[in-house]
N, C-alpha and C positions, 0 to 999 in steps of 0.2 A: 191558110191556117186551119180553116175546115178540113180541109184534106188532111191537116198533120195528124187534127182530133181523131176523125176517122180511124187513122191507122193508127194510134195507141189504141184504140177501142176495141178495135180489132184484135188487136194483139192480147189482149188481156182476154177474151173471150176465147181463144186459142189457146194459153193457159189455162183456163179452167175448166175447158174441154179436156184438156190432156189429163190434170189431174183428175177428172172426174172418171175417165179410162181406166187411169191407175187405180182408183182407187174400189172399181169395178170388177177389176182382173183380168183387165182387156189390154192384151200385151201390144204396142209399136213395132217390135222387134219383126222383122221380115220371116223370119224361120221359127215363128210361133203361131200356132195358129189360131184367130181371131180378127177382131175390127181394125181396122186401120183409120187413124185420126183425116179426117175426110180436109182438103184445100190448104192444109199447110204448105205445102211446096211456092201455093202462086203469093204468100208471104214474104218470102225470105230471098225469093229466086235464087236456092239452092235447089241444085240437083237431088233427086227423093233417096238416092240410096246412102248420097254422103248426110244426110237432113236425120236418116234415120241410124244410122252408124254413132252421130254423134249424139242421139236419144237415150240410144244401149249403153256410153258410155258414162252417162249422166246417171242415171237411174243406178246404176251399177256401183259408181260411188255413192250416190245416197243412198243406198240399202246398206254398204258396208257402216258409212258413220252409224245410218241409226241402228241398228246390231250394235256398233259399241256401244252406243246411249243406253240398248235395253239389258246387256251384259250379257249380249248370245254368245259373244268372244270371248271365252275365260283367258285370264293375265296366266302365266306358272305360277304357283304357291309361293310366298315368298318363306325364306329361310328362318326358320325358327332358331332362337338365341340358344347357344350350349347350356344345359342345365348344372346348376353347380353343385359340387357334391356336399348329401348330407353331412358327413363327418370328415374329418382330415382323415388323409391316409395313415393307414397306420404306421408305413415306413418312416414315415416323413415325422409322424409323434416322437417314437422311438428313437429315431436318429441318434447315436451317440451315446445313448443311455447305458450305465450299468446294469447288469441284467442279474438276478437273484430268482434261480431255482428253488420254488416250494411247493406248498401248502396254496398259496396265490401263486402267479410266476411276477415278480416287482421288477420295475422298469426306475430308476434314481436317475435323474436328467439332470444335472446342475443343481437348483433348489426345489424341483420337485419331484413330486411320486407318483407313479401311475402303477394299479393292477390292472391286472389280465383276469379278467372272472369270463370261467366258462360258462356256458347254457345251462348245463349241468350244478354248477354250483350257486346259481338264482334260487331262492326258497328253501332254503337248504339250512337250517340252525348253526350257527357258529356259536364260539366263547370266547369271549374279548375278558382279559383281565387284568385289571388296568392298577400299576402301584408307585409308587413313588421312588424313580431311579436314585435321587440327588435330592439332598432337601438343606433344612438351615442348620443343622443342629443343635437346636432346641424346640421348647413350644411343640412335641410332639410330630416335628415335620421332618421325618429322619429319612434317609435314604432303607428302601427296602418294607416299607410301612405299605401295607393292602390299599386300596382305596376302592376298589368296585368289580362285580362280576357281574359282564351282561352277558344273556343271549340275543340275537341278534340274527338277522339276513340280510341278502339283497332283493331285490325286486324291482327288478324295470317295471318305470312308468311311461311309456311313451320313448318321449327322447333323453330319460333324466333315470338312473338308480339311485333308487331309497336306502338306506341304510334303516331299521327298523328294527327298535327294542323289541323283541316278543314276549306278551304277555304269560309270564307263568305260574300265574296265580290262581286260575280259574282253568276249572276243565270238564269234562264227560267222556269219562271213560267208556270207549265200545257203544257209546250212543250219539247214532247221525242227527238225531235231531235235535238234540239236546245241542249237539254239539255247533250246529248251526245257530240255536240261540244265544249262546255264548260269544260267538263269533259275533252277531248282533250286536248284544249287548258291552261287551269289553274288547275294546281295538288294543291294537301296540301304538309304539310312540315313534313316530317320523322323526328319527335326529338326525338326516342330512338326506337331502334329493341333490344329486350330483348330476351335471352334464355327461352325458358320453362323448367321450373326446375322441372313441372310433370302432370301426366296428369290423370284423373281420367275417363277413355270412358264409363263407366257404368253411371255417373251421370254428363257427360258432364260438364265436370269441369277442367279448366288451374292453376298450380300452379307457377307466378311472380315471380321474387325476383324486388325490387322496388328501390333497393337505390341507383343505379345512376339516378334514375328521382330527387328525392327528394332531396339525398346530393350533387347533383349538382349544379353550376351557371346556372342554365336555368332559372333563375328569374332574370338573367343578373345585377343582383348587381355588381357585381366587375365594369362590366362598368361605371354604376350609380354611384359606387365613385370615377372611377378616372374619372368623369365629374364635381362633387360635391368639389372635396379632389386637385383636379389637379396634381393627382399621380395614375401610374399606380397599380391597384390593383392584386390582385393574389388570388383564392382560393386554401387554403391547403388543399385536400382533407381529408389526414389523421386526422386533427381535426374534420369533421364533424360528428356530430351525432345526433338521433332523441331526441326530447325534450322531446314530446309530443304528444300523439297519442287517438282519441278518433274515433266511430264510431257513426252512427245514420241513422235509416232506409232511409233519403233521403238525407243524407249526409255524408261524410267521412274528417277530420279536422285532418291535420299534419303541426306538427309546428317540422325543423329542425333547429339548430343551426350552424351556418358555421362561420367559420373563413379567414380572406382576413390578406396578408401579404401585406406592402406596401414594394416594391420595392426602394422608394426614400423617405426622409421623409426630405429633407431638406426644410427648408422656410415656413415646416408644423406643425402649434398650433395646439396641437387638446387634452384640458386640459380633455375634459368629459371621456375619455378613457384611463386606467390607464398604458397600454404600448401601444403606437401608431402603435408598427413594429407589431400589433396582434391587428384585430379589429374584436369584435367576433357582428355577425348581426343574426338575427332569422328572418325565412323568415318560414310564414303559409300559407299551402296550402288548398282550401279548395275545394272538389270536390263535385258536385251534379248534381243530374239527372234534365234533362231538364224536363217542362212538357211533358205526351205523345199526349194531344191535344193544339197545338198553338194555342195562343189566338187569337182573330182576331185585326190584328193593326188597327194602325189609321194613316192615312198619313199627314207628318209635314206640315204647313203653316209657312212662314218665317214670318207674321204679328204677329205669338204669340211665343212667346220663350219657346220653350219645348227641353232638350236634346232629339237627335235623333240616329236612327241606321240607317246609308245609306247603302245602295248596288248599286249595277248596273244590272238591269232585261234587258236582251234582247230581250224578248218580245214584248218591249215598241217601236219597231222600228217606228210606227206610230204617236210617242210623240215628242214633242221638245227635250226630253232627256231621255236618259237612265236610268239616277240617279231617286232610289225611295227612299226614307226617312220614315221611323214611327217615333213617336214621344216614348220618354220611357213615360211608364206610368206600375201603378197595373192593376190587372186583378177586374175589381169590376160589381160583376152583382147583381142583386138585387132579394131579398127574392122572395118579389112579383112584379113580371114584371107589372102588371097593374096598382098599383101604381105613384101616381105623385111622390111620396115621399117615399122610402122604406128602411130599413136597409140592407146592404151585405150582402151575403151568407158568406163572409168573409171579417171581418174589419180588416184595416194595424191597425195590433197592436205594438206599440213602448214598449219596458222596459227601465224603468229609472233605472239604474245599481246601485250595490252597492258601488262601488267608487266613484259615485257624492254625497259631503257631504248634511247633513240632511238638513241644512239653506236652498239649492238651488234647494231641489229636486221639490218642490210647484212649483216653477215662470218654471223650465224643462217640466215639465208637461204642464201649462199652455200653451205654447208656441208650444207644440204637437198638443194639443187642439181646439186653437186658428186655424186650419185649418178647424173645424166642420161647420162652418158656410157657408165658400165657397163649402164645397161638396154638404150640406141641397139643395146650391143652383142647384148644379148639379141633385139632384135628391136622393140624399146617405145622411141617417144620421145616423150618429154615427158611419160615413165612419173611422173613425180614434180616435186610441184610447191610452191614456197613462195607465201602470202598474207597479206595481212595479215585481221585479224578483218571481217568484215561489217557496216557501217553494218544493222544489226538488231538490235533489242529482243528478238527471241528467240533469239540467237547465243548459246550458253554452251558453255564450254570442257569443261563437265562433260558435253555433250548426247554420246552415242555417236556421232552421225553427223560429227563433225569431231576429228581429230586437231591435237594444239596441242604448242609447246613453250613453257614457262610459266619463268619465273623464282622462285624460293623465297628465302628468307632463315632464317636457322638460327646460333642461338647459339654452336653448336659445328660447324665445319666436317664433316661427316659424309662424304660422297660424292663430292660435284661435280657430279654430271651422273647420270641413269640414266634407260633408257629402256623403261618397262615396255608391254608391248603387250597385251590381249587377242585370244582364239584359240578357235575352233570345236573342241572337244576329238574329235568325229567325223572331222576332214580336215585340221586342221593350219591351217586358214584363219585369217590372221591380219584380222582385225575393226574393230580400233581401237589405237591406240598414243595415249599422251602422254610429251613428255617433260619432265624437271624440270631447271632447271642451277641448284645454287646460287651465289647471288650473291660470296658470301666466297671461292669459287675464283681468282676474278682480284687477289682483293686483294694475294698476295704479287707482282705486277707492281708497284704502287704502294709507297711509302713506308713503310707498314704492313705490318713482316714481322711471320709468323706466332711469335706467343710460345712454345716450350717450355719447361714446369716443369721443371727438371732432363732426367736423362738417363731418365726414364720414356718422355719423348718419343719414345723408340725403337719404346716400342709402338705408339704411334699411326703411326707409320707399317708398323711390324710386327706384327697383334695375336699374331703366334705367341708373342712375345718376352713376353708378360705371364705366362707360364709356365715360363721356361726355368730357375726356379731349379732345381739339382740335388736337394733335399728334396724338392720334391714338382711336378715335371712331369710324371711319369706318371698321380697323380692329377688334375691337370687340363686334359692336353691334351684328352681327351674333350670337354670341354664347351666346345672353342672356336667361334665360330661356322663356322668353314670345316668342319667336320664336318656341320654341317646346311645348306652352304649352297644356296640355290637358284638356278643359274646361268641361271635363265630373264632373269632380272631384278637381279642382283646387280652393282654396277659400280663400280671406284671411277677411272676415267681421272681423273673431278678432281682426287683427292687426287694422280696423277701430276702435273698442271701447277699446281698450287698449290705442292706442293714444288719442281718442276723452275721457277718461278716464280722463288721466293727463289733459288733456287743461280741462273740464268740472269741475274738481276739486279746480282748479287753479282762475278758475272763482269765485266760489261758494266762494273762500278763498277772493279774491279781493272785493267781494259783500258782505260780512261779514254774507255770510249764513250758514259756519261754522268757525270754529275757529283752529289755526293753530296747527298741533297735532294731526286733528278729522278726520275719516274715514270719504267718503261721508254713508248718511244713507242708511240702508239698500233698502227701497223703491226704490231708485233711482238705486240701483245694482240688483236690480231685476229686471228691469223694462229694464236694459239693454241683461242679461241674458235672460228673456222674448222672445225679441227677436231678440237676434242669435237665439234661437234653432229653432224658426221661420222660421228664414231665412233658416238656414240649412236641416231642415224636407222639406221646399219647395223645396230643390231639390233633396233629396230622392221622391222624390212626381214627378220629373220630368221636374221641372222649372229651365231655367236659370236665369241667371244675369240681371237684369233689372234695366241699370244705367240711362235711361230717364227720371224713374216714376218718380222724386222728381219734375218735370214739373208740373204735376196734383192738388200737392196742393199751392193754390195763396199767393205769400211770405209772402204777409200785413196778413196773417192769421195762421201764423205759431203758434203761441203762442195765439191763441183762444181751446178752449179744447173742446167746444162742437162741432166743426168743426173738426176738428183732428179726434175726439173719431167716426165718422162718415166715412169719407174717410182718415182719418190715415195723418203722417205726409210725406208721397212720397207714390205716387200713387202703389205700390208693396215695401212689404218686403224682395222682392230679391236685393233691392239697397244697396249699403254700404256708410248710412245714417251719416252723423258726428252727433253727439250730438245736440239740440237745444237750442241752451244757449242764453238767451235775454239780450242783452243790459241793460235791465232798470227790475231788482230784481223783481220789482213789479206786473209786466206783464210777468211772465216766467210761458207758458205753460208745456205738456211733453218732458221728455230730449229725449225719445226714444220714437216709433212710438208704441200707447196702440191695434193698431188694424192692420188686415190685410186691404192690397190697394185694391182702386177699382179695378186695372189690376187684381190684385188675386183673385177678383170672377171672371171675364170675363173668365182667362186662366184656372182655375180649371173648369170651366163648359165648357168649349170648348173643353178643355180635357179629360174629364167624363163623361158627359151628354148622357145617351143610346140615340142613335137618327135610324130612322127606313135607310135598306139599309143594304145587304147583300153581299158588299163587301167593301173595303176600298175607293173606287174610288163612290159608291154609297152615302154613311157615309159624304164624301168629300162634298158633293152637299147637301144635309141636312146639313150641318155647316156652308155653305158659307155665311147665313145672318147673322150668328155670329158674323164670322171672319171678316165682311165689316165692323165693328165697330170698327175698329183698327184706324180708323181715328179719332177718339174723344180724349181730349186730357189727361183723366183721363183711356185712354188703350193705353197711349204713350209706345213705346218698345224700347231698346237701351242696348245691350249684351256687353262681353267684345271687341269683335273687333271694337262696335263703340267708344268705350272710352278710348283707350289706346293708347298713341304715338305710330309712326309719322304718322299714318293713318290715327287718328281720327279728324273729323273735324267737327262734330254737339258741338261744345261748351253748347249745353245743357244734352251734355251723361258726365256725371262725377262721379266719386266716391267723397267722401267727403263734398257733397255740400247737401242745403236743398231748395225747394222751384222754382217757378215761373221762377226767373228771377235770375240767376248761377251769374253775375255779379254785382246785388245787393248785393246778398248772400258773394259775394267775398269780395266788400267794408268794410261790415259790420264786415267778421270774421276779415280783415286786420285789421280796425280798434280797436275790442277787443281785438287782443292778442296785437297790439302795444301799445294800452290804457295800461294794465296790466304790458307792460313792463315796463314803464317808468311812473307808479305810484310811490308814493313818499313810498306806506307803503308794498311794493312788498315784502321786509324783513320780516317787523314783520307779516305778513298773512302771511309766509312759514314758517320760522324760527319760532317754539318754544323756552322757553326761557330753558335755558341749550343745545340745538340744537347745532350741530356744522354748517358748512355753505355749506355741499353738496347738503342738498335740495334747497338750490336757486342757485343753480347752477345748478341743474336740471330743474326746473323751468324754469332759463332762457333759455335752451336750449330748453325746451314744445313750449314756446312760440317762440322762433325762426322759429321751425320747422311749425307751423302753419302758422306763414307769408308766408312762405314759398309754403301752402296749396292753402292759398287763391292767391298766385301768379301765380299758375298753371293753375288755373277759367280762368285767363282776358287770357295768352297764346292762347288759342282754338279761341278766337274772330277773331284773328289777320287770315286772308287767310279761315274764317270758311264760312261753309256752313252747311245749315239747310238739316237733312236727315229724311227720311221717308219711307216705306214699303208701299207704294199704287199698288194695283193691276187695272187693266183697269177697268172701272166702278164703284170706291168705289166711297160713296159718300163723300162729303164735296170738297177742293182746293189742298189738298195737294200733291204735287211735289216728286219724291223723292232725287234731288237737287234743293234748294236754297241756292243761294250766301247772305250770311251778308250783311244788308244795311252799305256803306261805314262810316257812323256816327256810328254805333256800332263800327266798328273794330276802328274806330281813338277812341272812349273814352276809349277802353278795353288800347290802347297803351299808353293812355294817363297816364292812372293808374299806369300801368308798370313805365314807365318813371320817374312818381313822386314816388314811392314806392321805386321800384326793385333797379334803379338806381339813389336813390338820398341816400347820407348819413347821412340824418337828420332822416331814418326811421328806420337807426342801432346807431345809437349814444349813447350806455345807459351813464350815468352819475357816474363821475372817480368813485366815491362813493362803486357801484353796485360791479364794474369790480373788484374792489377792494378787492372783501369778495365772490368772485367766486372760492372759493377754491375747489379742488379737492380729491376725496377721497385715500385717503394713506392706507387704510389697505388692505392688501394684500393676494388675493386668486387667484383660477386658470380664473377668470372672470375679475378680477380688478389686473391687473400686473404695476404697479407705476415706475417698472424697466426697463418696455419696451421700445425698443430705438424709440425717437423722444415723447417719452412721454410729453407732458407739463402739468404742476402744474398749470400755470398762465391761464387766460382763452384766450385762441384761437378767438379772437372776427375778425382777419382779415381773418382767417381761415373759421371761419363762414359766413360769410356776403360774400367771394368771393365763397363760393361752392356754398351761393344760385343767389347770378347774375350768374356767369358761368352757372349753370342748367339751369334759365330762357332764356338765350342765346342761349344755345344750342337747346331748343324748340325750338325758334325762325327761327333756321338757320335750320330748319330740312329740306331737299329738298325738300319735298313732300310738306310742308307749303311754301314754296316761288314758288314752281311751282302753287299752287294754286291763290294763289296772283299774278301773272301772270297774268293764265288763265280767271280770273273774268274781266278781258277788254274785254272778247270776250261778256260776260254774261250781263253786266249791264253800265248803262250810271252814270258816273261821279264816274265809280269806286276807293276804295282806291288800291295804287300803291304803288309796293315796294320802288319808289326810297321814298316816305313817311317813310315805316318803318326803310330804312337805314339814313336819312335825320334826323330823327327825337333821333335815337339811337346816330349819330355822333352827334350832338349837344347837347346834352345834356350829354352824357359823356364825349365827349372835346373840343368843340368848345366854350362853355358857358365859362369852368372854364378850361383850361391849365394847368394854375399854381394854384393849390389849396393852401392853405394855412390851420393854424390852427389845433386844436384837429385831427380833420378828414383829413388831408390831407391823409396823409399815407392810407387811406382808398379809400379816389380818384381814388389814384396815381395807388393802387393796381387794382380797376374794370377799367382805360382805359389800363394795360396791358392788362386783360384778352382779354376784348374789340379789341383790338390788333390782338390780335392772334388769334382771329376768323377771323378778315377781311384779316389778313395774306395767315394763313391758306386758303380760300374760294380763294384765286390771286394763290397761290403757290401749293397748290395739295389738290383741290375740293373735295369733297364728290360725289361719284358716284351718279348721278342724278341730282346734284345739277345745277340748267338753268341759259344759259348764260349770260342773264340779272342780272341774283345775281353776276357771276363774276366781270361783267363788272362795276355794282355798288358798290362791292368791291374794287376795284384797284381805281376809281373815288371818293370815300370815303376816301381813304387811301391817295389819291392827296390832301384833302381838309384838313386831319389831320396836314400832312407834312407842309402846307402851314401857317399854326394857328400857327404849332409849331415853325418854321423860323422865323416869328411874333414873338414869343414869345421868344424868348430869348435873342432877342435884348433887353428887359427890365434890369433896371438896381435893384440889389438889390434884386435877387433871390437867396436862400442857395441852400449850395450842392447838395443838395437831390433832389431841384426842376431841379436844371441844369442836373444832372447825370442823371434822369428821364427821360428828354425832346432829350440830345441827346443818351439815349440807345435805345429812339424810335423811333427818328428821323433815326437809323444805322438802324432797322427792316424793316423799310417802305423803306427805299433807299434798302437794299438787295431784298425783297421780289418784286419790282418793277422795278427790272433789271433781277431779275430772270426768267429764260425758265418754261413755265407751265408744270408740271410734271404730267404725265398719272393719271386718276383717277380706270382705269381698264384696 
């Protein structure tokens, strides 16, 4: 057993000799040279050179393991995973796709859209103009109706393109630093970062998907109708789809269809639309390249009415202001510059469409035309030109490159005519125009007068009037549309000759120049068609509204024709002209204006005219002996904001009036349409014989409405002031406030008084009233079942909307602050306690106690009467001066005191007693009453 110890002991000492060798650098190996491990051999009693052999073999593998332990041995690399690619192929997007050559190159896959945007076309300004293909027809949501002009880009972010409003409001002109603070200060507006869905790097090319731009609400309709609908709307995304899709090298045209859910439909008619909880709208986009060289603008003058494109340049630090303005205009240069007289390198060509019928395509034309004369004067002829469409498969009226005037149709008469144009928002350049006329304009020329439901109808021809009750007009004047309105493109001349239609008809029927039955003749509906389209090409052309011109021609000369045919019947055919209908058969000039106004040569060559000056500011000073001719009374100017309550106050800015002197004009039409009414053969000149009796009941209600017209003239006298555009130096007198000599405003009052409020001007004859029937057959326009409906005619209904309307002018704050103010202005001015003075006595101090036929008609306007003066003591109109109040409650002392008077009388009925004290309890409430805040 000792022995065994021994030799494990041994053994082990043997080992750690050898490692101690190794680990020394003292090789075993025979053919190495060094120590050799001393008495191994008498161990093992192996032979030394097999002993050492299998040393070499040993060692040899354990160098190779620990090499892999220490990772001397490198593995191969192993195989890296295929990278997967960015974008999908492009092929493989495209696959299958319709393919549309443009402006963009569009890819139509089943229900989506993809463009192709090159390198090139990233940062690049575009103009999207975006309008209503298909709409409800009513409620103002009509097929062909504007809705928005953006400028816009692309701009890759990474892996995603922006879509981006660019800001054009703000700028520095030629200065980088300025310009970069701007850039700081005022960004655009991200409306859509899209995926790139591919990308082609060899021929620098992005491939879009598009259809959340397109089948989106970003044309903001849903809000437009719960503005319109007064119910909130909702886009269903999932019903949206493309309609229509067309391309053209300088333009790209998409028309999608969407659908809006109404969330509430209660209290909601809406007969044109076949399920109301689903209201399907077409909204077209239209995109196109800006020019690459801007035109050079021209800077606006407020003496001539040209729509304009404002900005704010900060360059201008040295100016009175900021604000620069170009006026819109075409780009029109001439063949040969050295000419006095030259044709365009390019004339604005109009197409008369194929849906204007063939009868009315000649007077459409005409009335295109009818512009040639004013450019001659500018220097351009054959500036402008009418055609018909082009024997071409690729002619579309929607293509940018051709302007059209189209014919519409519309369940509810809306407009008549408007003329909306696009514009280079950089220069004012006008691009493209269309214009729309609807069809139903003409129709009150024919047999088919226009229906009014009661005396509501006042508003459609007034929408101020859908407000004016005395409880709550302050709450809703705010939200009438003329607060928001957009005068670029807002127009209603139709609704002018559609009403001046029926009355002009009505006339010609009273006059025995047709007979009852009979269309007016055609001449005369051409004559009117003539010109709207007139009117409306002149502001594709870049003009506004010019409701002063009818100043320009002198009234005694209305109805002369070789005058007329010279400066026309209102100094511009931008006014919305009534008909000229003459008193006396014999002496009846033109119904409608055969020529352009003198303003429309002035403004078209103010506007036009090349003049020397190589910058806009140079151009300026070259046109200013022009523009000092603003003071003549035949380039008189007057837009929508001088003519429209409760601002307006030049009583010579009107719509529906003709001539010199608005107040003459005013007598004369009062007096025709109430001549007409209360003719004895008012019957048989409407009524044919088999006729049932709705058209005299139309009829009476034409002529209503026109009283109505001409009562709205004398209103402006009352608190009016004469307004004017004078710059420092122009020549002639004019001001640009003059207060009314006090003898105008008391005759204009005077009128009212005897008119407005007396009821010998509404009285028709039991007879009349009597065969006022209404029409009983029944569709989605004419419901006989709707509740509060009456059969019988409404004549109290009537007669109290149009005094309440007149009243409510009257009371408008801004006119009694005027009337005010005119003590400071002029000696022996007229004074409102006059117009309160003059209103209380004559609606109740004269007659109390009315009696008779018309009592109940009395009794009715000094309620109204009432409760205005109530109203104005008890919770004011915001703004309305404390002199108005204080003349109300003092007015309302003098009523009470009449009425205490009065009823001491003996032998008064019920009616007049229940009358006297339900008004005698209004005026004691309201005059014990605490004045309630007005804001």
């Amino acid at each position: 057993m000792l022995r065994n110890i021994g030799i494990v002991a041994s053994f082990a000492l043997l080992v750690s000799l050898c490692g101690g060798l190794a680990s020394a650098g003292v090789s075993a190996d025979p053919g190495v040279t060094g120590v050799s491990a001393p008495g191994t051999d008498d161990f093992k009693g192996k032979g030394k050179a097999e002993e050492k052999g299998e040393k070499v073999e040993k060692q040899r593998k354990s160098r190779s393991y620990a090499d892999k332990i220490r990772g001397r041995t490198k593995k191969p690399p192993p195989k890296k995973p295929e990278e997967k690619p960015k974008y999908k192929k492009w092929d493989e997007v495209i696959k299958d796709a319709e393919t549309l050559e443009g402006l963009f190159k569009v890819y139509k896959k089943r229900e989506d859209l993809f463009f192709e945007i090159r390198k090139d076309q990233l940062d690049k300004p575009y103009l999207a103009v975006l309008s209503l293909s298909k709409g409800i027809g009513s409620y103002f949501v009509l097929g062909g109706m504007p809705i928005d002009d953006v400028m816009f880009n692309f701009r890759r972010a990474e892996d995603h393109i922006q879509i981006r409003r660019l800001n054009t409001l703000f700028r520095a002109s030629g200065d980088p630093a300025l310009e970069k603070a701007i850039d700081l200060s005022y960004g655009s507006s991200v409306l859509f970062s899209l995926p790139i869905e591919s990308e082609d790097e060899k021929e620098e090319k992005l491939l879009v998907k598009m259809n959340d731009v397109f089948l989106s609400d970003i044309s903001d309709v849903g809000d437009f109708l719960k503005n319109v609908l007064r119910k909130p709307a909702r886009l269903d995304a999932k019903k949206a789809v493309f309609e229509k899709l067309k391309a053209f090298p300088k333009n790209v045209e998409i028309e999608a269809m969407l659908t809006y859910s109404l969330g509430d439909r209660r209290g909601l008619r809406l007969p044109t639309v076949p399920d109301p909880r689903f209201i399907e709208i077409g909204v077209h986009y239209s995109i196109s390249e800006l020019p690459e060289e801007p035109m050079k603008p021209r800077l606006a003058d407020d003496r001539i009415g040209f729509f304009h494109t404002p900005f704010k340049d900060f360059t201008k630090d040295d100016e009175e202001s900021f604000m620069v303005h170009y006026i819109n205009r075409w780009r029109l240069e001439k063949k040969d510059p050295d000419a006095l007289v030259s044709e365009p390198k390019q004339p604005i060509v109009f197409y008369v469409d194929h849906t204007i019928p063939e009868q009315y395509r000649k007077y459409v034309a005409e009335g295109i035309e009818a512009w040639q004369d004013a450019f001659e004067e500018a220097g351009f002829k054959n500036a402008i030109i009418a055609k018909d469409p082009p024997d071409d498969p690729d002619f579309d009226p929607e293509d940018a490159r051709y302007n059209t005037i189209r014919w519409i149709v519309s369940d509810v008469p809306v407009f008549g005519a408007i003329g909306p144009s696009r514009t280079d928002p950089r220069t004012g350049e006008i691009l493209d125009a269309d214009i729309l006329i609807e069809a139903n304009m003409l129709a009150n020329f024919r047999r088919g007068y226009k229906r009014y439901v009661g005396p509501e109808a006042l508003a459609e021809w007034d929408p101020f009037l859908r407000f004016n009750d005395p409880e709550r007009a302050d709450e809703e004047m705010p939200a009438l549309p003329f607060f928001e309105h957009n005068h670029r493109w807002a127009c209603s001349v139709g609704n002018c000759v559609s009403e001046g239609a029926a009355f002009m008809r009505l006339a010609m029927l009273s006059q025995g120049l047709i007979e009852a039955g009979m269309d007016v003749p055609m001449e005369y509906v051409g004559e009117a068609l003539r010109w709207v389209t007139t009117h409306e090409v002149g502001h594709t052309l870049g003009l506004r509204h010019n409701f002063k011109s009818s100043i320009a021609t002198p009234f005694d000369k209305l109805n002369d024709r070789r005058v007329v045919e010279k400066i026309g019947l209102t100094g511009s055919v931008m006014d919305y002209a009534a008909p000229n209908i003459s008193e006396d058969p014999d002496y009846q000039g033109y119904y409608f204006s055969p020529t352009l106004g003198t303003y429309d040569f002035w403004a078209i060559k103010w506007g036009y005219m090349e003049v020397p000056g190589g910058s806009p500011e140079a151009e300026a000073k070259a046109l200013e002996p022009l523009a000092k001719e603003a003071w003549k009374t035949e380039h008189a100017y007057g837009a929508d904001e001088d003519a429209y309550p409760a601002g307006a106050l030049d009583p010579r800015c009107n719509t529906f009036d003709l001539g010199s002197d608005p107040l003459k004009y005013a007598q004369k039409h009062f007096r025709l349409a109430n001549g007409i009414l209360k003719s004895d053969n008012l019957e048989n000149r409407v009524c044919a014989e088999g006729d049932n009796y709705v058209p005299l009941r139309s009829a009476v209600e034409t002529l209503l409405l026109q009283e109505y017209v001409a009562l709205t003239l004398a209103v402006k006298y009352v608190g009016g002031q004469y307004t004017e555009r004078p710059h420092k130096g122009d020549p002639g007198d004019n001001l640009p406030l003059k207060p009314l000599a006090p003898e105008e405003q008391r005759k204009a009052l005077n009128f009212l008084v005897k008119n407005a409020f007396s009821t010998d001007a509404f009285a028709l004859p039991p007879d009349v009233l009597n065969k006022l029937a209404d029409n009983k057959l029944s569709d989605w326009q004419n419901r006989p079942f709707a509740y509060g409906r009456r059969f019988d005619f409404p004549l109290l209904g009537w007669t109290g909307a149009i005094q309440n309307a007149i009243l409510w002018r009257l009371f408008q704050p801004m006119l009694l602050q005027r009337v005010i103010e005119a003590e400071y202005k002029v000696e022996n001015p007229f004074q409102l306690s006059e117009m309160f003075g003059s209103l209380t006595k004559s609606i109740w101090l004269d007659n109390p106690t009315p009696s008779g036929r018309t009592a109940a008609m009395q009794r009715n306007l000094q309620r109204i009467y009432l409760r205005w003066l109530v109203r104005m003591v008890v919770k004011p109109f915001l703004g309305t001066p404390d002199d108005a109040i204080a003349l109300a409650r003092w007015n309302l002392r003098s009523i009470r005191t009449t009425i205490n008077s009065a009823i001491q009388r003996k032998g008064l009925g019920d009616a007049a007693n229940a009358h006297l004290f339900e008004s005698l309890a209004r005026i004691d409430r309201a005059l014990d009453a605490k004045l309630q805040s007005s804001f």
